[in-house]
C-alpha positions as CSV (number, residue, x, y, z in Angstrom):
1,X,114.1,99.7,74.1
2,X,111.9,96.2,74.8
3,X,110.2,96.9,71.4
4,X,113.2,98.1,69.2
5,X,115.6,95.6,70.9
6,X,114.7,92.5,72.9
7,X,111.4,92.0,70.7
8,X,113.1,90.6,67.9
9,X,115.1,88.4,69.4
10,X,112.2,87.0,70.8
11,X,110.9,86.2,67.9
12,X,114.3,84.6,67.0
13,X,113.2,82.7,70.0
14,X,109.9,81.4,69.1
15,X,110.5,80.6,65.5
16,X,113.3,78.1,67.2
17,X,110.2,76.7,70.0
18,X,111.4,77.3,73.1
19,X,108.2,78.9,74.3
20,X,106.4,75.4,74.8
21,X,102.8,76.2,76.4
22,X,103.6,79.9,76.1
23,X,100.9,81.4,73.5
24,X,101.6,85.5,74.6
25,X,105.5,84.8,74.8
26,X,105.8,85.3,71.0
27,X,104.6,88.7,71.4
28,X,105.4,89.7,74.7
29,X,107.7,92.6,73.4
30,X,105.6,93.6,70.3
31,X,104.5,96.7,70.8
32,X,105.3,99.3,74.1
33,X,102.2,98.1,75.8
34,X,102.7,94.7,75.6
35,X,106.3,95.3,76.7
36,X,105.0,96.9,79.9
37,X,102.0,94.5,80.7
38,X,105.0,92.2,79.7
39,X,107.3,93.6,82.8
40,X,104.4,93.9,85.1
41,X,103.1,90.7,84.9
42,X,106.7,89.3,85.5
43,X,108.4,91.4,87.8
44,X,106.4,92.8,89.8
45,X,103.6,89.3,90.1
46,X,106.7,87.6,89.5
47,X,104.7,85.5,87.1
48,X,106.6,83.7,84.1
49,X,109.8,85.2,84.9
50,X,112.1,81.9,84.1
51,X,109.9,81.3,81.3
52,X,109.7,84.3,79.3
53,X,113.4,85.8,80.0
54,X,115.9,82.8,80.3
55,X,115.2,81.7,76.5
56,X,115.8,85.6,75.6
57,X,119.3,85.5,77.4
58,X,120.5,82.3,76.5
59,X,120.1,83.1,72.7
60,X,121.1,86.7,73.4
61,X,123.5,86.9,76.5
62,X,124.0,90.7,76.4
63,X,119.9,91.1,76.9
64,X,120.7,89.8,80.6
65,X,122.2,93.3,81.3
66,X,118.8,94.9,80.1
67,X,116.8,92.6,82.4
68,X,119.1,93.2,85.3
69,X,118.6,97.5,84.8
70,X,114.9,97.0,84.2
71,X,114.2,94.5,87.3
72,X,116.8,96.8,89.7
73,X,114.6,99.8,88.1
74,X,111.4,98.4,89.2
75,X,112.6,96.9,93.2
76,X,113.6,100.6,93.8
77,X,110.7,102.1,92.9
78,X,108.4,99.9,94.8
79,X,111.0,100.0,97.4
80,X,110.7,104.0,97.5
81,X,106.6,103.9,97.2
82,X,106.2,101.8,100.8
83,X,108.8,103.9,102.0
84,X,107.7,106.9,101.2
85,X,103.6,105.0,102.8
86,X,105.6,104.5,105.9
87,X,107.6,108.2,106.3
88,X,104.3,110.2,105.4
89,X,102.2,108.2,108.0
């Protein structure tokens, strides 16, 4: 979906420059493995979050559900894997 959907917007994003100082940003969505090393660098190293994501929204506003689903996916799963560390020790 990050591919097929949010990826061009993105590049609706950087051809308007709002990814100053960011050289991946561009193609952070380009292909299904940059879209994941995309997520895990920002959600779970909560690295670039604000400034790979915020530009997305605000040019796409619907893309802000996507981002909700995918960052609530990805707290419950880690949120499952220590539990799961603290119930089998």
């Amino acid at each position: 979906v990050a591919v097929q959907v949010i990826h061009p917007i993105n590049l609706e994003v950087a051809a308007q420059g709002k990814y100053d100082g960011c050289e991946r940003c561009p193609r952070a969505f380009s292909s299904v493995q940059s879209a994941i090393l995309t997520f895990t660098q920002t959600l779970l190293a909560g690295d670039g979050w604000g400034q790979l994501s915020v530009p997305i929204i605000e040019q796409a506003p619907l893309t802000y559900l996507y981002f909700l689903l995918v960052l609530t996916t990805v707290c419950v799963a880690v949120v499952n894997l220590i539990l799961v560390a603290i119930v089998e020790a």
